[in-house]
C-alpha positions in Angstrom: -211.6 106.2 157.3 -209.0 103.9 156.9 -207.8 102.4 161.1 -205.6 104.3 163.0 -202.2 101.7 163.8 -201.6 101.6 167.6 -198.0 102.3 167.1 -198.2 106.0 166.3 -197.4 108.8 168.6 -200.0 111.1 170.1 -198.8 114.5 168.3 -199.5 112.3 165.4 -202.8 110.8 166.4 -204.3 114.6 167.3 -203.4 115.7 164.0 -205.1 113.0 162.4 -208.0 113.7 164.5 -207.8 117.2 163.9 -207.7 116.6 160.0 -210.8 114.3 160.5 -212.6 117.0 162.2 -211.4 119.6 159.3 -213.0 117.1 156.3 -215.9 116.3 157.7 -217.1 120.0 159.2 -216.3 121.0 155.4 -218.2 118.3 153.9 -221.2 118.3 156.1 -221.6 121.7 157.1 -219.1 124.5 155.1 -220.0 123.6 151.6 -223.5 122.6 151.9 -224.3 126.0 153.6 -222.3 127.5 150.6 -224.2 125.9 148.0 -227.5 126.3 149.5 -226.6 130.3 150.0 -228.9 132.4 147.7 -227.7 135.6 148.5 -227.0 138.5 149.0 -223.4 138.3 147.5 -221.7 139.4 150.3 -222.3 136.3 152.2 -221.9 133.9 149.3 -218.3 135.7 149.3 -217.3 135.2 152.8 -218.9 131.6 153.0 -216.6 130.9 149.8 -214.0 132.2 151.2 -214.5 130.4 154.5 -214.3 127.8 152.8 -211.2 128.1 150.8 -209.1 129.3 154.1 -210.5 125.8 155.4 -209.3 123.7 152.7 -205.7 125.1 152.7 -205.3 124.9 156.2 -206.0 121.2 155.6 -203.5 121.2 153.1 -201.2 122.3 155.3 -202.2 119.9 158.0 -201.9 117.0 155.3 -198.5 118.0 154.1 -197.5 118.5 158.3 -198.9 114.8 158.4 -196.8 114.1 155.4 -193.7 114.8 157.0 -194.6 113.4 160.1 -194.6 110.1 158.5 -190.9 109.3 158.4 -190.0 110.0 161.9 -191.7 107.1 163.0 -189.5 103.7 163.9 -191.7 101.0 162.6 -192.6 100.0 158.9 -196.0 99.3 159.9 -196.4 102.9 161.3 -194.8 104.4 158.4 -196.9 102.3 155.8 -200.4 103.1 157.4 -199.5 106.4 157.6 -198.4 106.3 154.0 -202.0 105.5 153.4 -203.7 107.3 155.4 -202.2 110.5 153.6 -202.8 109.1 150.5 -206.5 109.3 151.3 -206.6 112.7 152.9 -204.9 114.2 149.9 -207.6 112.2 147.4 -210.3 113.3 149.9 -208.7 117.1 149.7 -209.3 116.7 146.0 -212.9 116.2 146.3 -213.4 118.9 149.2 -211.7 121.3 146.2 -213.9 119.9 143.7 -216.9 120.0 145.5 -216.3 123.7 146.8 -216.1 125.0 143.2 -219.2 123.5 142.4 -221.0 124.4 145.4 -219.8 128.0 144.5 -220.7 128.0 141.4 -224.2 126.7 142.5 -224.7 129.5 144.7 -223.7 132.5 141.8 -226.2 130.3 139.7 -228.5 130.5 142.3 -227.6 134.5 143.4 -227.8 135.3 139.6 -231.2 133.3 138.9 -232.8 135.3 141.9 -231.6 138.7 141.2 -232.9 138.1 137.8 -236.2 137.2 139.0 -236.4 139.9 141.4 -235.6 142.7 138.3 -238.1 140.5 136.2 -240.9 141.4 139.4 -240.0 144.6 139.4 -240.3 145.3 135.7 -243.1 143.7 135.4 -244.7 145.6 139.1 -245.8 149.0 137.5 -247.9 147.3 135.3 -249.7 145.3 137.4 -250.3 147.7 140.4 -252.7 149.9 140.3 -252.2 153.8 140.7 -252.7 154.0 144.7 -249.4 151.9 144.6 -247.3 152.8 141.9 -245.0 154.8 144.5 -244.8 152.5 146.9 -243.2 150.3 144.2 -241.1 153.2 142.9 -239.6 153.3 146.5 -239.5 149.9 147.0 -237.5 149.6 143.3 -235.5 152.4 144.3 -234.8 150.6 147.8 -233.7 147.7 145.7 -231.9 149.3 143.3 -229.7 151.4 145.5 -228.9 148.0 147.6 -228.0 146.9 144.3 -225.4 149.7 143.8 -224.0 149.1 146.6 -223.3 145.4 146.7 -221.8 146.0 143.6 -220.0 148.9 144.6 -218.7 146.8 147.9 -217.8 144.5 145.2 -216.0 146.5 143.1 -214.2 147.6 146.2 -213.1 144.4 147.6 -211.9 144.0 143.7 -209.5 146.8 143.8 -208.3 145.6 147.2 -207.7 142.1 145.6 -206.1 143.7 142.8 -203.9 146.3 144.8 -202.6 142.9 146.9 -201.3 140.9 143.9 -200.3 144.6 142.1 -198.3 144.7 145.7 -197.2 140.8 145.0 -196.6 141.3 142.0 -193.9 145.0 142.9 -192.2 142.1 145.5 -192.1 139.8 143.0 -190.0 142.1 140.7 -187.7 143.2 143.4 -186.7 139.4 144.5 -186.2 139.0 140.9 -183.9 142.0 140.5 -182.2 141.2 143.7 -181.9 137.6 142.6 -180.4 139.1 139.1 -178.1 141.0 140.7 -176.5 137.7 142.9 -176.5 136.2 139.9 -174.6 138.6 138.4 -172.2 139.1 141.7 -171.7 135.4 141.6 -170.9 135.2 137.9 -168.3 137.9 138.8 -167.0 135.6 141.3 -166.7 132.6 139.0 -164.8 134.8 136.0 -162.5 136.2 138.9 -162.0 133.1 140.4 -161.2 131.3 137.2 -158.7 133.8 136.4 -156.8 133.4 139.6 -157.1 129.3 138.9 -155.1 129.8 135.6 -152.7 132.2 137.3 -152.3 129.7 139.8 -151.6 127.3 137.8 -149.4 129.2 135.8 -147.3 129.9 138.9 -147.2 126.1 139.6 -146.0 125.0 136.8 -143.4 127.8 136.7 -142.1 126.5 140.2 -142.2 123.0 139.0 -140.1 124.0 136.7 -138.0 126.1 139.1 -137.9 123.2 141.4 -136.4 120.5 138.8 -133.7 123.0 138.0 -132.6 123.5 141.3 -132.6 119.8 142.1 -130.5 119.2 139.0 -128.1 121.8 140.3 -127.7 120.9 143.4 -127.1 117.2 142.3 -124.7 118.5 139.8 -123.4 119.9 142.7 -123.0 117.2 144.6 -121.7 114.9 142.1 -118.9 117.7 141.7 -118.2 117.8 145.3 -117.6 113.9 145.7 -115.5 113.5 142.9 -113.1 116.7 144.5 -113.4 114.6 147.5 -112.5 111.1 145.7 -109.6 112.8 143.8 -108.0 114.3 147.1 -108.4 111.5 148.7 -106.6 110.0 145.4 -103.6 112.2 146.2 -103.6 111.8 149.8 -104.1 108.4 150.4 -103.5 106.1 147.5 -101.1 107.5 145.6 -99.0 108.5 148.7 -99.4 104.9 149.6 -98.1 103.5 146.5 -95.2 105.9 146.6 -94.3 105.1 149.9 -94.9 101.3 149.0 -92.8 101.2 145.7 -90.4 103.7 147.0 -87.5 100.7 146.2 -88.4 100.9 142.6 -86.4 104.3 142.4 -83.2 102.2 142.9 -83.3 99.7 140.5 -81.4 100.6 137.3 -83.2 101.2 134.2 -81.8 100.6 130.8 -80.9 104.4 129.3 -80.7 106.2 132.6 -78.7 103.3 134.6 -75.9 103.5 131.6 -75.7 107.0 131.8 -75.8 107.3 135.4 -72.9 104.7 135.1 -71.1 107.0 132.9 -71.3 109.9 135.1 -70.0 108.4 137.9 -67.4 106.6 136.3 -66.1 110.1 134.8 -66.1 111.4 138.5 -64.3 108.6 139.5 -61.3 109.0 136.9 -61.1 112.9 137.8 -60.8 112.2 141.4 -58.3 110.0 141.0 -57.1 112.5 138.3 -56.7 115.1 140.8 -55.3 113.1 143.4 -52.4 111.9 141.3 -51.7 115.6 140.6 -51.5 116.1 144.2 -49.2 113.1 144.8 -46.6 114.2 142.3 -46.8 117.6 143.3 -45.7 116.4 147.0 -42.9 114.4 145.1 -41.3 117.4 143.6 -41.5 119.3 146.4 -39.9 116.6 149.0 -37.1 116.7 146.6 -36.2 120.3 145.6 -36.0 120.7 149.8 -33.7 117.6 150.0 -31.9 119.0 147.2 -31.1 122.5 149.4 
């Protein structure tokens, strides 16, 4: 074993020490005492699967281990660490290989001796005499119904195994319908979703649109509204201005219309005086028709 860094917590240090404890009761005790098992089958099959309950709860203490490795502050921590589960998972290789040997030994070695002990009993009646052929019918019998049922336990604990992963196996197929129908809800989703998007969209640009429009209008709008405003004040202010400022042009004659503005008053003129020379002899005759009387 590699050495334990002195910077490492003590939750981490008991796991390590528990994982130490785990590897080497396997490798000294657990598989050595399944490979050396001869029978009968019922033990090989709870030794084996002693053992295999063993190895994956150091698995799981490794991969616990694993993740305790980045909470730790220091590089140096973290790096022995990093070794050190390096060479628990390469020692968990060898436990697993080991274990399958050492159950393969013992059905070797189960299998050899139930051979041999059929062999003995074939060849028994032969060799006894005739005072003990039925003791070695009952003895075969005694064998052979022990026989029938490890087999039968056997074929038992088979159809429990087999009515577990025929139960996995029903779970299986509902999380996968389950999952098929999410999948299927969520694709619904997406297609409704992506419809409302191009809607949206749709409606955007259409406001866009809508928008520009109105802000031409309402510049037009304005535009109109300040030249109204430039032209009244045109009316009011500057040209009133110039009128009143040029108002002495009005009296200067022009060429056509002083001439003919001439003419008319001069014809005025001549039939006032017209008219009062009328009057004036008028008075004359008068005055002299009353002197005359």
């Amino acid at each position: 074993m590699p050495p334990i860094p002195t910077t490492i917590d003590g939750e981490t240090l008991s796991l390590i020490e528990s994982i130490e404890r785990h590897h080497n009761d396997l490798s000294s005790f657990q598989i050595p005492r399944l490979r050396a098992c001869t029978g009968p089958l019922t033990t090989q099959q709870a030794c084996a699967a002693e053992v295999r309950e063993d190895i994956e709860g150091l698995a799981r203490q490794i991969e616990e281990l694993d993740v305790l490795v980045d909470d730790h502050r220091t590089e140096r921590a973290r790096r022995e660490l990093r070794r050190k589960v390096e060479f628990f998972r390469d020692s968990l290789i060898s436990l697993r290989k080991d274990a399958r040997a050492a159950i393969l030994a013992s059905k070797h070695a189960i299998d050899s001796k139930s051979r041999s002990q059929r062999e003995e009993l074939l060849r028994s009646p032969a060799v006894l005499p005739k005072s003990t052929s039925s003791s070695s019918e009952k003895i075969t019998d005694d064998v052979l119904m022990k026989a029938n049922h490890d087999v039968t336990e056997a074929l038992q604990r088979t159809m429990g195994l087999m009515q577990k992963e025929l139960e996995r196996s029903v779970l299986s197929c509902q999380l996968l319908e389950s999952s098929t129908a999410t999948i299927q809800s969520v694709s619904t989703t997406h297609d409704k979703l992506d419809l409302i998007l191009g809607t949206s969209k749709q409606l955007i640009t259409a406001l866009e649109k809508t928008d520009w429009i109105d802000r031409i209008l309402i510049i037009a709008g304005l535009v109109f509204f300040g030249l109204v405003v430039l032209f009244i004040l045109k009316q009011r202010i500057i040209d009133r201005g110039l009128r009143i400022a040029f108002f002495w042009t009005r009296l200067l004659p022009s060429s056509t219309s002083s001439t003919h503005a001439v003419v008319q008053k001069a014809g005025e003129v001549v039939s006032t005086l017209s008219a009062a020379t009328t009057g004036l002899n008028a008075n004359h005759v008068v005055e002299d028709v009353s002197s005359g009387i």
